[in-house]
C-alpha positions in Angstrom: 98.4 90.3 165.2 99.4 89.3 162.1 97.8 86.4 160.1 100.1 83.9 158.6 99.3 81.2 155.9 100.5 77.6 156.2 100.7 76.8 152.9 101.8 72.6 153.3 98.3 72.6 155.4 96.7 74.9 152.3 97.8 72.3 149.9 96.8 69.1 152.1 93.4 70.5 152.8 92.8 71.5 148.6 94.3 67.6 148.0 91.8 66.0 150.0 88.6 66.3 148.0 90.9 65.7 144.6 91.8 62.2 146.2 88.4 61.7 147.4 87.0 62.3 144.0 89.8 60.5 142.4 89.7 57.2 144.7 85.5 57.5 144.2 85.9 57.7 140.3 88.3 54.6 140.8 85.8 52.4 142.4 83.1 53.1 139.9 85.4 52.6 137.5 85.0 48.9 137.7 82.5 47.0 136.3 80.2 44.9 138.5 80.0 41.1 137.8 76.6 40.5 136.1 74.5 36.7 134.8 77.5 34.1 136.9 76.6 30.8 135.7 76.9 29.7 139.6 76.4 25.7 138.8 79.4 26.1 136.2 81.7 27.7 138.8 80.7 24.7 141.2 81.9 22.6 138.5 84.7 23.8 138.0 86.2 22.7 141.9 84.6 19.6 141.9 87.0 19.0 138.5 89.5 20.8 140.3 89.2 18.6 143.9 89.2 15.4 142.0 
């Protein structure tokens, strides 16, 4: 028997590590929230609730 190649599955299986990667590189890619002043945030609402 002949062996035929789906190439729309080819290209859907070699896309789904790029978007892996490419979704991954996007979370790292923002930066984590360091030194919150956490009194000065609950400040804040209590000026905002008055």
């Amino acid at each position: 028997m002949a062996v035929t190649k789906l190439k729309r599955k080819t290209l859907r299986n070699r896309l789904k590590p790029k978007n892996k990667a490419k979704l991954l590189k996007q979370l790292n890619a923002r930066p984590t929230i360091k030194h919150i002043d956490v009194e000065a945030i609950k400040a804040s609402f209590a000026k905002k609730a008055e």
